[in-house]
PDB file with SEQRES, HELIX, SHEET and CRYST1 records, atoms N, CA, C and O in Angstrom:
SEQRES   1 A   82  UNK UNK UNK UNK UNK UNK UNK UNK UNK UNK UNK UNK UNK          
SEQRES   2 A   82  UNK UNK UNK UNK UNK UNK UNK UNK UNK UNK UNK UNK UNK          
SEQRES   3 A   82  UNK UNK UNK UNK UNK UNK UNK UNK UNK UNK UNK UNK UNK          
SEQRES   4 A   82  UNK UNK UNK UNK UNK UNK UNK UNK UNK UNK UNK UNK UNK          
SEQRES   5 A   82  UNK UNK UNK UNK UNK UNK UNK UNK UNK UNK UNK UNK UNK          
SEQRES   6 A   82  UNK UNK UNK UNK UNK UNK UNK UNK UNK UNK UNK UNK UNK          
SEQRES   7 A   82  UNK UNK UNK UNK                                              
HELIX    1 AA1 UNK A   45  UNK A   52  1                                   8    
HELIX    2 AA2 UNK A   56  UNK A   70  1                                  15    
SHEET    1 AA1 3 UNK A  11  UNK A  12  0                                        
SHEET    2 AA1 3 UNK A  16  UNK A  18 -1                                        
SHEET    3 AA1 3 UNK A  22  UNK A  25 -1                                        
CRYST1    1.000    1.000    1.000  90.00  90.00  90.00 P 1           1          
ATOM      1  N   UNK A   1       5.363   8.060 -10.358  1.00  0.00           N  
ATOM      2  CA  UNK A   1       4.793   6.957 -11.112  1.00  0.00           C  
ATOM      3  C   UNK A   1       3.396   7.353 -11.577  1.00  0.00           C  
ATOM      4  O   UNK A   1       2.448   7.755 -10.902  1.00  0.00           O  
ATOM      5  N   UNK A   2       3.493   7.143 -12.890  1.00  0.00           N  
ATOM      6  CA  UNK A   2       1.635   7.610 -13.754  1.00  0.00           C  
ATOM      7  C   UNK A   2       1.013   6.312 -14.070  1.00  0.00           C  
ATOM      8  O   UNK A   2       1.650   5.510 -14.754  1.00  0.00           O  
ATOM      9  N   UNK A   3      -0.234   6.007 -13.617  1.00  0.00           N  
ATOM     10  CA  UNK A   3      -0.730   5.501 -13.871  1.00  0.00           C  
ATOM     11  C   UNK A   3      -2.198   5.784 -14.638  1.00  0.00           C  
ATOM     12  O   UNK A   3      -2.962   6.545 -14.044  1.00  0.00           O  
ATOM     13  N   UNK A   4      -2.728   5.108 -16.175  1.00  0.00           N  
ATOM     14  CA  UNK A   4      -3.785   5.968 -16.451  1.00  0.00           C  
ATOM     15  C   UNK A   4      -5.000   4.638 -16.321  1.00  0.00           C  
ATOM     16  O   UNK A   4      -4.919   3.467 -16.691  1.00  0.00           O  
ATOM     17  N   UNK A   5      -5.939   5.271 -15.745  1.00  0.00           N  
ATOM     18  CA  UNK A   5      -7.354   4.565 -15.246  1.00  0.00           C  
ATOM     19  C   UNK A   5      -7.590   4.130 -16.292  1.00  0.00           C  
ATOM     20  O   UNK A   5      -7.307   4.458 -17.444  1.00  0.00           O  
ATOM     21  N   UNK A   6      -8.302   3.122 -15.709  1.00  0.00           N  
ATOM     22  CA  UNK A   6      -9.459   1.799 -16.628  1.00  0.00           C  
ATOM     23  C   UNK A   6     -10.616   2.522 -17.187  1.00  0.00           C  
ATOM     24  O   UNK A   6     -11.581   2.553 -16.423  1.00  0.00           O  
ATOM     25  N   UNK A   7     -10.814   3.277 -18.644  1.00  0.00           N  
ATOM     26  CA  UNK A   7     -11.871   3.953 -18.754  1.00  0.00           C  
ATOM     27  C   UNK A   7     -13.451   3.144 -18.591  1.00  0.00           C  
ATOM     28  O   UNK A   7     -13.435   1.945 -18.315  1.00  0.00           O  
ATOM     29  N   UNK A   8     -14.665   3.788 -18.756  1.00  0.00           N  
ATOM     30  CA  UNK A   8     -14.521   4.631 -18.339  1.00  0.00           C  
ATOM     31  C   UNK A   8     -14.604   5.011 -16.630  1.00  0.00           C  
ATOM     32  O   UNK A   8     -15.032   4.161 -15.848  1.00  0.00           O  
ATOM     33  N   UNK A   9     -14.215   6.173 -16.219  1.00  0.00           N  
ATOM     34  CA  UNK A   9     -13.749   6.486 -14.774  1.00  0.00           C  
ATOM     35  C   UNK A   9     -15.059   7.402 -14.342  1.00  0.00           C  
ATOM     36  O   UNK A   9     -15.436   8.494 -14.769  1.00  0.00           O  
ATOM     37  N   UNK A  10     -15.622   6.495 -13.289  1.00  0.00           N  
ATOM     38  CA  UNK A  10     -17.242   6.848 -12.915  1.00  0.00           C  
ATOM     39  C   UNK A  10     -16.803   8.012 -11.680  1.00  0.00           C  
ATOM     40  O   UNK A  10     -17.576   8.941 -11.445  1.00  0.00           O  
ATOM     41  N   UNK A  11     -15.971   7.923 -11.198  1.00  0.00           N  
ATOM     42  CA  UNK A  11     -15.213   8.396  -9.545  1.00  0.00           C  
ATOM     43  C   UNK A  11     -14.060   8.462  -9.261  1.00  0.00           C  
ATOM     44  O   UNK A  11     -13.314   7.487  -9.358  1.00  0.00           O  
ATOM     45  N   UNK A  12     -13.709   9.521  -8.888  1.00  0.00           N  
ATOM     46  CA  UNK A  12     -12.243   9.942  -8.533  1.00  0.00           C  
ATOM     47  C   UNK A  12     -12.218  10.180  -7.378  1.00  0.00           C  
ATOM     48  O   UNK A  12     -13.248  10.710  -6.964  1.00  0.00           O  
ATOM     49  N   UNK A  13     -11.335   9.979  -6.554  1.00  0.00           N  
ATOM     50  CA  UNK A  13     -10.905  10.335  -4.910  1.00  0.00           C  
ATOM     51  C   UNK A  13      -9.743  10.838  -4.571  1.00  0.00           C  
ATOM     52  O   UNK A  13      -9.004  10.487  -5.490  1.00  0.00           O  
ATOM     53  N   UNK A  14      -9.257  11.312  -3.981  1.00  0.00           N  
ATOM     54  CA  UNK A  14      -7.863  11.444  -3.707  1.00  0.00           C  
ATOM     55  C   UNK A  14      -6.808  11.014  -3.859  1.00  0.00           C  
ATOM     56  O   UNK A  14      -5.728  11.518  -4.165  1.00  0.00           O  
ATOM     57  N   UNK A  15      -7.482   8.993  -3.398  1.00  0.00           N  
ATOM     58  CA  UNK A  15      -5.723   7.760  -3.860  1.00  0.00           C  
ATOM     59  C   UNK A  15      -6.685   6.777  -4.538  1.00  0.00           C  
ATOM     60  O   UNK A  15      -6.043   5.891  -5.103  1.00  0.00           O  
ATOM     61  N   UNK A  16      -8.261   6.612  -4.696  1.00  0.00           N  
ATOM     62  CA  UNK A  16      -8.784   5.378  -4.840  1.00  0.00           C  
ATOM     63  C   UNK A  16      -9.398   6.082  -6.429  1.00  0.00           C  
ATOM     64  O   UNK A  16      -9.413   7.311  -6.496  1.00  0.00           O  
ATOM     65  N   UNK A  17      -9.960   5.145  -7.842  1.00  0.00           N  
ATOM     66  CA  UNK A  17     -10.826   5.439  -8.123  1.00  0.00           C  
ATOM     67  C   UNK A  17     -11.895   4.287  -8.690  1.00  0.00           C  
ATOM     68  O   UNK A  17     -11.633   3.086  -8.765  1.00  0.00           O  
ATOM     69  N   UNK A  18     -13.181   4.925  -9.079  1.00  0.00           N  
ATOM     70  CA  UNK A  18     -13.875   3.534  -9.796  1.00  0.00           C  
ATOM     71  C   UNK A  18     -14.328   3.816 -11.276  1.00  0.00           C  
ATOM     72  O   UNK A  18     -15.044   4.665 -11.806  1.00  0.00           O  
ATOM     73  N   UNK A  19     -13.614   2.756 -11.704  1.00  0.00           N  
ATOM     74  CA  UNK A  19     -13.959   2.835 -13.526  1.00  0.00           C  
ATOM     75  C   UNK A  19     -14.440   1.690 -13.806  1.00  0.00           C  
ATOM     76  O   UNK A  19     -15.179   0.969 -13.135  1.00  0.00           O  
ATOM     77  N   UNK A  20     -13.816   1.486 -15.234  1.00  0.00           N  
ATOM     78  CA  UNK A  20     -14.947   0.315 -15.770  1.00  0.00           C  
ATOM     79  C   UNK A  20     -14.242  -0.751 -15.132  1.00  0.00           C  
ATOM     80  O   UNK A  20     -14.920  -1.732 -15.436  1.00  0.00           O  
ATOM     81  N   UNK A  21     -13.346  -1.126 -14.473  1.00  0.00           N  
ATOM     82  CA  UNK A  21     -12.260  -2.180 -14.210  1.00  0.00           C  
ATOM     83  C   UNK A  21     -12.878  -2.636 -13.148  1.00  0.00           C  
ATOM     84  O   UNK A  21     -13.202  -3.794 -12.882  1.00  0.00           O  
ATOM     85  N   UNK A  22     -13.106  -1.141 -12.232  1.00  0.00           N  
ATOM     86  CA  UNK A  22     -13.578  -1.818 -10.971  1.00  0.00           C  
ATOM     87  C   UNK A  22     -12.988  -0.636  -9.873  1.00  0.00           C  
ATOM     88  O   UNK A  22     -13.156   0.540 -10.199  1.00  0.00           O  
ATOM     89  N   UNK A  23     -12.251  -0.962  -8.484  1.00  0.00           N  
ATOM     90  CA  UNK A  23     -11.802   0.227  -7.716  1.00  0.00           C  
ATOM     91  C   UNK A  23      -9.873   0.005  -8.280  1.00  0.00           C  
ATOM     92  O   UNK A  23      -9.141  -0.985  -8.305  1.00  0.00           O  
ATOM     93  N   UNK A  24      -9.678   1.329  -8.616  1.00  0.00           N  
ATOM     94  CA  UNK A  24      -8.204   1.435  -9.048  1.00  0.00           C  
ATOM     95  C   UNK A  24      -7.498   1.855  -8.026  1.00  0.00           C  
ATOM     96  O   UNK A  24      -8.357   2.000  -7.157  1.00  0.00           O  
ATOM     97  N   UNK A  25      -6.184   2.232  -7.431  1.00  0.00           N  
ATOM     98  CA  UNK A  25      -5.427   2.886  -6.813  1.00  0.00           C  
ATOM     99  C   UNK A  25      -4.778   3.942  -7.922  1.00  0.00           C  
ATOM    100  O   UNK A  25      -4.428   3.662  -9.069  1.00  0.00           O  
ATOM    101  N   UNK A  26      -4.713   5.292  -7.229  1.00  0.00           N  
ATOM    102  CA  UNK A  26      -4.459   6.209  -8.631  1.00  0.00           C  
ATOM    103  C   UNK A  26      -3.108   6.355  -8.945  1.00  0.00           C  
ATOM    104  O   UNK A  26      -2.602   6.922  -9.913  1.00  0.00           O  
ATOM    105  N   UNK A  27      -2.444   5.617  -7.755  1.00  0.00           N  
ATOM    106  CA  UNK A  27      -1.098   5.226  -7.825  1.00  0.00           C  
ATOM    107  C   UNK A  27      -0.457   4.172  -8.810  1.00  0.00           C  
ATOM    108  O   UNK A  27       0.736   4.239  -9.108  1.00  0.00           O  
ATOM    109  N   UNK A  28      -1.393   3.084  -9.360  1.00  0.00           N  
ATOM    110  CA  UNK A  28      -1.521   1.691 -10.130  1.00  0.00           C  
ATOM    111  C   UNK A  28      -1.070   0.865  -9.140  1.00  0.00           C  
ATOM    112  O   UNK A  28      -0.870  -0.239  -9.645  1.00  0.00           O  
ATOM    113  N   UNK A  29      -0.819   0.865  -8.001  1.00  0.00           N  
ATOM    114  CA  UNK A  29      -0.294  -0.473  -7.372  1.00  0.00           C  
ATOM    115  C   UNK A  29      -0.782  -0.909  -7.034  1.00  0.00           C  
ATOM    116  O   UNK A  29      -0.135  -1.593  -6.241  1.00  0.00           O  
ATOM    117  N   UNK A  30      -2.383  -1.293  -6.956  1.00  0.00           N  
ATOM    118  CA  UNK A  30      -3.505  -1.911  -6.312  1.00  0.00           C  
ATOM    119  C   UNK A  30      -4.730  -1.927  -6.963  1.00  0.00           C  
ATOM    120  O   UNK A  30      -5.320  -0.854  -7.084  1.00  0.00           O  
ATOM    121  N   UNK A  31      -5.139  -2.771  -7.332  1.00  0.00           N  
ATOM    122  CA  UNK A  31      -6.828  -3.002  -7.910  1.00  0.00           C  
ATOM    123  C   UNK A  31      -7.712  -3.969  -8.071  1.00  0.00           C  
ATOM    124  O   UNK A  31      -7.402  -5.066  -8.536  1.00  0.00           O  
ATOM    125  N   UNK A  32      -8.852  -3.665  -7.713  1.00  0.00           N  
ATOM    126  CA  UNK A  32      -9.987  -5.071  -7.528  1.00  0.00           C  
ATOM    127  C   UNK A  32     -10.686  -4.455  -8.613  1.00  0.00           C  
ATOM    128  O   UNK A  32     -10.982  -3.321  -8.990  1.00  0.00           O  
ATOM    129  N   UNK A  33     -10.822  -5.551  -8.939  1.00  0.00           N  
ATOM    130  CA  UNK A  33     -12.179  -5.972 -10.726  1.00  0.00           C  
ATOM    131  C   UNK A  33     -13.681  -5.467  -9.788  1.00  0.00           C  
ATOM    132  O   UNK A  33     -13.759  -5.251  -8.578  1.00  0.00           O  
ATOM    133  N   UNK A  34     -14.348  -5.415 -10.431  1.00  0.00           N  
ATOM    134  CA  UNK A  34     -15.483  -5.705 -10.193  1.00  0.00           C  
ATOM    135  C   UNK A  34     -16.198  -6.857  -9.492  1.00  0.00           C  
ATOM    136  O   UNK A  34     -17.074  -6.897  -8.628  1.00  0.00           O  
ATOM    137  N   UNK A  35     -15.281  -8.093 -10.403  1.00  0.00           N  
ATOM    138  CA  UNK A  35     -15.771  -8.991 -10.002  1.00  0.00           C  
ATOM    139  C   UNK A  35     -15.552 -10.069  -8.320  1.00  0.00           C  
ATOM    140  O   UNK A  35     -16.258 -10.999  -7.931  1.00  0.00           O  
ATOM    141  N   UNK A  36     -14.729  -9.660  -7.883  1.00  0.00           N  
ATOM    142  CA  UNK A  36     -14.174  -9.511  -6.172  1.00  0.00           C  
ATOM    143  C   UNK A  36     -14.514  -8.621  -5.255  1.00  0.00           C  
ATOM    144  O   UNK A  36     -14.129  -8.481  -4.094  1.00  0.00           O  
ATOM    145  N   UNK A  37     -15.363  -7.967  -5.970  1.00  0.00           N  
ATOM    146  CA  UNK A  37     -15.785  -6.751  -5.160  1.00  0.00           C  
ATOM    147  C   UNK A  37     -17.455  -7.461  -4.610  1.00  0.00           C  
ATOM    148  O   UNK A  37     -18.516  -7.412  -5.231  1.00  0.00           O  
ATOM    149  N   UNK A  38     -17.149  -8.156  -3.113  1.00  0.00           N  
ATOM    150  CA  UNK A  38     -19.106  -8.814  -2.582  1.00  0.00           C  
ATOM    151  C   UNK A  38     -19.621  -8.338  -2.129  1.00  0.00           C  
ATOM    152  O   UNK A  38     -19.142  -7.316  -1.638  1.00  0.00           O  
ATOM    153  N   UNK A  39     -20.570  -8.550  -1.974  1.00  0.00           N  
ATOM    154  CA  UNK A  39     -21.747  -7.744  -1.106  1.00  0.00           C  
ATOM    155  C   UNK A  39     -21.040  -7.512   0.405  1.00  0.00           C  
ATOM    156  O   UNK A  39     -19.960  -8.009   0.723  1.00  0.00           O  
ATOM    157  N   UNK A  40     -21.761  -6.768   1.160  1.00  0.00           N  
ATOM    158  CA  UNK A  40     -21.159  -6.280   2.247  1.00  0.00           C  
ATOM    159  C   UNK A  40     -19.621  -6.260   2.272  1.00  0.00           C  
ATOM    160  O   UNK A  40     -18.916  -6.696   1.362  1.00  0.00           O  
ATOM    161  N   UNK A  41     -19.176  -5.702   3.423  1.00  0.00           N  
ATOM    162  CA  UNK A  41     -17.811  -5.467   3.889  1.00  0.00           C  
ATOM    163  C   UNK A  41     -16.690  -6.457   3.446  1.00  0.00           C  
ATOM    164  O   UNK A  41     -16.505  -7.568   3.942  1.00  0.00           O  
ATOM    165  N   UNK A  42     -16.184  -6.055   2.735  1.00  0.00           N  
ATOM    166  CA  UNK A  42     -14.936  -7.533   2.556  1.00  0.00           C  
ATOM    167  C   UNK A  42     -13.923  -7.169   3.534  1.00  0.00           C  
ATOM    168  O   UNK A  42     -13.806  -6.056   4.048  1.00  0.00           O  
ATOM    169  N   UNK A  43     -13.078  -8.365   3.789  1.00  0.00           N  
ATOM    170  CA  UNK A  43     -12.165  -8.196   4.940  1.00  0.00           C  
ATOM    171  C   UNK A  43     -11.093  -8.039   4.134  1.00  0.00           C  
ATOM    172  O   UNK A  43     -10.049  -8.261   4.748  1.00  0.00           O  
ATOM    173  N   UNK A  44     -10.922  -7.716   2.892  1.00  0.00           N  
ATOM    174  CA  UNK A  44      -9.613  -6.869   1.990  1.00  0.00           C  
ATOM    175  C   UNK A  44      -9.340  -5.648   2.632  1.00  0.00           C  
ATOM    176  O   UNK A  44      -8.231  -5.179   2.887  1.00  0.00           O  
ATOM    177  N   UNK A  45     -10.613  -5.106   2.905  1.00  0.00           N  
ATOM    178  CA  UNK A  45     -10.869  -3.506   2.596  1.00  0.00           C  
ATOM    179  C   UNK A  45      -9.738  -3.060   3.989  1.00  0.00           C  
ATOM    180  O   UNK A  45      -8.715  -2.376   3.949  1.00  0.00           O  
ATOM    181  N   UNK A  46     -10.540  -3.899   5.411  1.00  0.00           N  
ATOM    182  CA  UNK A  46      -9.572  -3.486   6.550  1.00  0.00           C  
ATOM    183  C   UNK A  46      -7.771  -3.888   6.441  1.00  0.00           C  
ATOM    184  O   UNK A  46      -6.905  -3.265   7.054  1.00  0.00           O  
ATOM    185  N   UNK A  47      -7.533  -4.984   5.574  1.00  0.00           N  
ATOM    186  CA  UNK A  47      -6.348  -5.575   5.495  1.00  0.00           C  
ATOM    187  C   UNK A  47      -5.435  -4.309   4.260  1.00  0.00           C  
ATOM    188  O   UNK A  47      -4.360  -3.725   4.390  1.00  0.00           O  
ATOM    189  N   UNK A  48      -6.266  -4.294   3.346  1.00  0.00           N  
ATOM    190  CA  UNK A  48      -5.693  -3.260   2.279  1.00  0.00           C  
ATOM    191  C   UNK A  48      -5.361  -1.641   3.447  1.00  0.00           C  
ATOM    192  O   UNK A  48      -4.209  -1.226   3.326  1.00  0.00           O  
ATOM    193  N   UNK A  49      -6.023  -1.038   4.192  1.00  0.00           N  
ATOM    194  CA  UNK A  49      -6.101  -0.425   5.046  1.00  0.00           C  
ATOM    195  C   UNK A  49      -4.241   0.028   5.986  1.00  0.00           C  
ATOM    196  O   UNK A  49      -3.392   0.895   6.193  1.00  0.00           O  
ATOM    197  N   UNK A  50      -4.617  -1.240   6.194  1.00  0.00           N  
ATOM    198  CA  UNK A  50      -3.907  -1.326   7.709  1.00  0.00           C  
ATOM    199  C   UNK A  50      -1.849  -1.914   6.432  1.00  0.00           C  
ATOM    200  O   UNK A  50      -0.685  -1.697   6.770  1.00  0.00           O  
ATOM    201  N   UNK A  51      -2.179  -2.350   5.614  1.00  0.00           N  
ATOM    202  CA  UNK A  51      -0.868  -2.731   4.714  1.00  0.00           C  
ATOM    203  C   UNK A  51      -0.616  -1.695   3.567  1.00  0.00           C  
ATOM    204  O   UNK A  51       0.467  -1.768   2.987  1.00  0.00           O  
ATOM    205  N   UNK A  52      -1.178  -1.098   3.330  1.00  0.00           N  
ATOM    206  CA  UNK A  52      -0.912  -0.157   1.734  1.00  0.00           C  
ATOM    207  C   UNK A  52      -1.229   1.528   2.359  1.00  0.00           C  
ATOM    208  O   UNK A  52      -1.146   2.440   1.537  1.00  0.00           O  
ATOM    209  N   UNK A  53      -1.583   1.863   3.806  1.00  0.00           N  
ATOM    210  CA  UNK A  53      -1.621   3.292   4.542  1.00  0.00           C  
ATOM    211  C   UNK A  53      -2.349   3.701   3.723  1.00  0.00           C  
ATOM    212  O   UNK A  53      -1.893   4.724   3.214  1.00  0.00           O  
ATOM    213  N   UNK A  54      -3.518   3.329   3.230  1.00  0.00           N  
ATOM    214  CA  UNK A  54      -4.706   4.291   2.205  1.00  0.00           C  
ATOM    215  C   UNK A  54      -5.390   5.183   3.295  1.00  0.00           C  
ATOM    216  O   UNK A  54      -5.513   4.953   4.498  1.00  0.00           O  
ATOM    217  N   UNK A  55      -5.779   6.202   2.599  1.00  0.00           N  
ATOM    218  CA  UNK A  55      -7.049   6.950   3.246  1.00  0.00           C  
ATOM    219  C   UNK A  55      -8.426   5.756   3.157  1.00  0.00           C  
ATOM    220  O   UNK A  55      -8.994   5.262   2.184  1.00  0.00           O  
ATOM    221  N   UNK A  56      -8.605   5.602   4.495  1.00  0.00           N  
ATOM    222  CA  UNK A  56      -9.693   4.462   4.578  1.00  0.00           C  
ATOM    223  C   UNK A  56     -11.099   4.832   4.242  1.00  0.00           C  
ATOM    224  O   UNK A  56     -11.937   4.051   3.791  1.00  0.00           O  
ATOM    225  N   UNK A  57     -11.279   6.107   4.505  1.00  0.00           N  
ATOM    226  CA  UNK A  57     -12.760   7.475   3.958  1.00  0.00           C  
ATOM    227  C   UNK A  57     -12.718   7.153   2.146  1.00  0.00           C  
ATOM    228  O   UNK A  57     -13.629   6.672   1.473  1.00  0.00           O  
ATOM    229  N   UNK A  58     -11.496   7.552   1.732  1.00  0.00           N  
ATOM    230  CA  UNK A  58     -11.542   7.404   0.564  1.00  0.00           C  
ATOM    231  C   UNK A  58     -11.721   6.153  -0.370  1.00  0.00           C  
ATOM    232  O   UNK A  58     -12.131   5.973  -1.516  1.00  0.00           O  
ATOM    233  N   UNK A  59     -11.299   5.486   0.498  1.00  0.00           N  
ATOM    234  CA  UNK A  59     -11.311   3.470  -0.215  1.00  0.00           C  
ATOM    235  C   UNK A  59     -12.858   3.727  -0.048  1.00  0.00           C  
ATOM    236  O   UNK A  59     -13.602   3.938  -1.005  1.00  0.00           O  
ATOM    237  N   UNK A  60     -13.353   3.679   1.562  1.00  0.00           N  
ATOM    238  CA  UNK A  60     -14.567   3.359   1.323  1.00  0.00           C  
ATOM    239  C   UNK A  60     -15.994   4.313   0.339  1.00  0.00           C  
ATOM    240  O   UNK A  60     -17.031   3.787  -0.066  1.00  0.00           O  
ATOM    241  N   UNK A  61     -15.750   5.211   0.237  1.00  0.00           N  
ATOM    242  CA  UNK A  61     -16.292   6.236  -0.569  1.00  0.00           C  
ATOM    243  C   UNK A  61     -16.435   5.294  -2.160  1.00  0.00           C  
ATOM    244  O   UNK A  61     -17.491   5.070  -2.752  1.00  0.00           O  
ATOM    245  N   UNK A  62     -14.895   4.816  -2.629  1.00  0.00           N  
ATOM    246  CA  UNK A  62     -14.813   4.303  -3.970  1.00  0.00           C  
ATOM    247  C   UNK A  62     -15.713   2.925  -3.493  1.00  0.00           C  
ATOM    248  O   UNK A  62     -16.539   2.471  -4.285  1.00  0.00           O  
ATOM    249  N   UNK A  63     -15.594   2.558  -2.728  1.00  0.00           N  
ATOM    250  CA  UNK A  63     -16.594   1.014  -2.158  1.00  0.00           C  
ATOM    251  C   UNK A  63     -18.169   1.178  -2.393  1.00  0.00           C  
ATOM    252  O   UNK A  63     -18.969   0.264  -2.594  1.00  0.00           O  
ATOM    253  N   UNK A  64     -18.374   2.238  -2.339  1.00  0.00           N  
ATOM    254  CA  UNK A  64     -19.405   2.676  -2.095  1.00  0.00           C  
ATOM    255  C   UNK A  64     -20.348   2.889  -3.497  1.00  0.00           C  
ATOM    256  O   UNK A  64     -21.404   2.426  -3.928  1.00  0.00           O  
ATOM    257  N   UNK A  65     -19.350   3.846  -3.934  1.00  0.00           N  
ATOM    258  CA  UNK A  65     -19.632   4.206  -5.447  1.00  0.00           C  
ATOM    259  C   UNK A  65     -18.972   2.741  -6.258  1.00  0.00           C  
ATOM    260  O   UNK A  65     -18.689   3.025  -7.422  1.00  0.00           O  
ATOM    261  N   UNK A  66     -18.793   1.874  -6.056  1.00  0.00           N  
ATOM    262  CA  UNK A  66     -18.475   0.340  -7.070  1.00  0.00           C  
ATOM    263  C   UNK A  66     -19.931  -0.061  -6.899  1.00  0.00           C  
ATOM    264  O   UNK A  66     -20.774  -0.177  -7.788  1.00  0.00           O  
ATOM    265  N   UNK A  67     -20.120  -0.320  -5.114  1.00  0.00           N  
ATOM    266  CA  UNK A  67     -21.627  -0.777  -4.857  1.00  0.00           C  
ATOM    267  C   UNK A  67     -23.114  -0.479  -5.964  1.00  0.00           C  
ATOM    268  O   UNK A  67     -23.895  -1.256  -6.513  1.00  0.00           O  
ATOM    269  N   UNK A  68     -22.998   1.088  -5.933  1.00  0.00           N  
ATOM    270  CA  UNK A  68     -23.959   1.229  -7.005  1.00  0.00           C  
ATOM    271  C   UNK A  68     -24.205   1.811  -7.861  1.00  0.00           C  
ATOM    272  O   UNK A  68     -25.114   2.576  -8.185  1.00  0.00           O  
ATOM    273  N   UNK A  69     -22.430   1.042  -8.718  1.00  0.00           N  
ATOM    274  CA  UNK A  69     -22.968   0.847  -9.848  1.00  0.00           C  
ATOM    275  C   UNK A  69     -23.145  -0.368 -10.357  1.00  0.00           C  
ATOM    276  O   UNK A  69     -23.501  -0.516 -11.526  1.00  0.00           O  
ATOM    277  N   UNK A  70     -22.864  -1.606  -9.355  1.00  0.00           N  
ATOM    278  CA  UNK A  70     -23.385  -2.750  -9.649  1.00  0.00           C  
ATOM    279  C   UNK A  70     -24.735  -3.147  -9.378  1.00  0.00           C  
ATOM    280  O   UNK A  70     -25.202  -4.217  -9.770  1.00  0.00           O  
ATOM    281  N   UNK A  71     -25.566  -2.024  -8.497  1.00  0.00           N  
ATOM    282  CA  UNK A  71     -26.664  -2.348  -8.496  1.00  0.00           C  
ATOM    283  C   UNK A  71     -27.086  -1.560  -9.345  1.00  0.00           C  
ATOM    284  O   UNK A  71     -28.294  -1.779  -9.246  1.00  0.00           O  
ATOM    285  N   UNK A  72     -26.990  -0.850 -10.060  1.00  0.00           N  
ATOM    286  CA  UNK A  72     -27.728  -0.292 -11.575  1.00  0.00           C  
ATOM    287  C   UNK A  72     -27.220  -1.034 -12.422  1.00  0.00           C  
ATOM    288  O   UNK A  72     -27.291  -0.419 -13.485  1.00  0.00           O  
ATOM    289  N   UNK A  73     -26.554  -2.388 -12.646  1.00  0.00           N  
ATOM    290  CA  UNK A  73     -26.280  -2.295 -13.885  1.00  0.00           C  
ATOM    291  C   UNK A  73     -26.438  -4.336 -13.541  1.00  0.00           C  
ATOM    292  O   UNK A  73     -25.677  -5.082 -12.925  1.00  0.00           O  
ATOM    293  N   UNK A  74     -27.699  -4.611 -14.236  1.00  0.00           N  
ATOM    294  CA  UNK A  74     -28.380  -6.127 -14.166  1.00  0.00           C  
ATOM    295  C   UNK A  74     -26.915  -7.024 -14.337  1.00  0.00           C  
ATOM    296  O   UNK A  74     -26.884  -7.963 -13.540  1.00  0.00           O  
ATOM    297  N   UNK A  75     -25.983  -6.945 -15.010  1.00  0.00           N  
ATOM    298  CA  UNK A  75     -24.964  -8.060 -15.591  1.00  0.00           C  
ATOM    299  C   UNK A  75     -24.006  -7.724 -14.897  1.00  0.00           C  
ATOM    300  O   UNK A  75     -23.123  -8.575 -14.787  1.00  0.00           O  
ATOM    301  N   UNK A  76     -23.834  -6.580 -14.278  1.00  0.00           N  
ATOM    302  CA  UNK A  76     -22.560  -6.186 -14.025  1.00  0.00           C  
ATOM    303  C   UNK A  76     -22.084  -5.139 -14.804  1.00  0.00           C  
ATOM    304  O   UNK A  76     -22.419  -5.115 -15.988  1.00  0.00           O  
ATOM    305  N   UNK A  77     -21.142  -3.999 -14.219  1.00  0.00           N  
ATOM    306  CA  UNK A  77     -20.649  -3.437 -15.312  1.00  0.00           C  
ATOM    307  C   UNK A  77     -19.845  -3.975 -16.420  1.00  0.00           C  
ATOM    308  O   UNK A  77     -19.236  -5.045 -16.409  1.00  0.00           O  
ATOM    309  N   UNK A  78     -19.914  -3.033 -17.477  1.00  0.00           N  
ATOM    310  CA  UNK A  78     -19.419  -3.497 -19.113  1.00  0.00           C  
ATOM    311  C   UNK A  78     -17.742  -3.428 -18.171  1.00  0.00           C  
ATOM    312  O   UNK A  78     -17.527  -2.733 -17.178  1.00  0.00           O  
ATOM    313  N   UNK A  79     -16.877  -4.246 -18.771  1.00  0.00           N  
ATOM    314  CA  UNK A  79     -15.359  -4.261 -18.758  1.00  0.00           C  
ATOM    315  C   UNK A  79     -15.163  -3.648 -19.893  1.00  0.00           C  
ATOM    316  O   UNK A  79     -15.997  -3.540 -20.791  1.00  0.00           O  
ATOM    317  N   UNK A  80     -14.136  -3.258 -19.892  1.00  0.00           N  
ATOM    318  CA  UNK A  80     -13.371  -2.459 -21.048  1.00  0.00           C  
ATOM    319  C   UNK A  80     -12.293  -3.476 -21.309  1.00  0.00           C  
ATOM    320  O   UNK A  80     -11.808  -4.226 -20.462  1.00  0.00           O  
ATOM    321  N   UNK A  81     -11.876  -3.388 -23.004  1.00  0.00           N  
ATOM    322  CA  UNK A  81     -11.228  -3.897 -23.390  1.00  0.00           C  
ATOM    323  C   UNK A  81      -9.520  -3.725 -23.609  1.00  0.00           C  
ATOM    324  O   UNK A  81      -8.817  -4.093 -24.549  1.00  0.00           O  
ATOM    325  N   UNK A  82      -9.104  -2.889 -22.125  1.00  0.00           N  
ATOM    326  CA  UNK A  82      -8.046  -2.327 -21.945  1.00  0.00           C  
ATOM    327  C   UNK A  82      -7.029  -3.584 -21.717  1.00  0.00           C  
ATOM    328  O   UNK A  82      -5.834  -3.380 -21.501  1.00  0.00           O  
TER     329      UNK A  82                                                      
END                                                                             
């Protein structure tokens, strides 16, 4: 199954990535916007974890890199009109 990322694609990981959408699965079967993505730890992250067998290093890595690029960017990142 191909799935092609939400341009543009700031971070790539192994199964997770972060584009303009937000964190993708590079698989397409999973993705949070930007805008669900809160401050500190969401309790998705352990539930997505423990139900979808992700590399949890790698989710959080893309968590990480979503984090800041919402703190560089005053409005939020631009969405794409995909």
């Amino acid at each position: 199954m191909s799935h092609e990322l939400t341009e543009p694609v700031h971070w790539q990981g192994r199964q997770w990535a972060v584009t303009g959408y937000g964190i993708e699965a590079l698989d397409g079967m999973y993705h949070v916007p930007f805008s669900d993505i809160p401050d500190g730890r969401p309790q998705w992250l352990d539930d997505l974890c423990r139900r979808y067998g992700t590399d949890r290093d790698d989710l959080a890595a893309a968590l990480r890199v979503a984090y800041s690029i919402q703190a560089e960017t005053p409005n939020g990142p631009a969405k794409s009109a995909a």
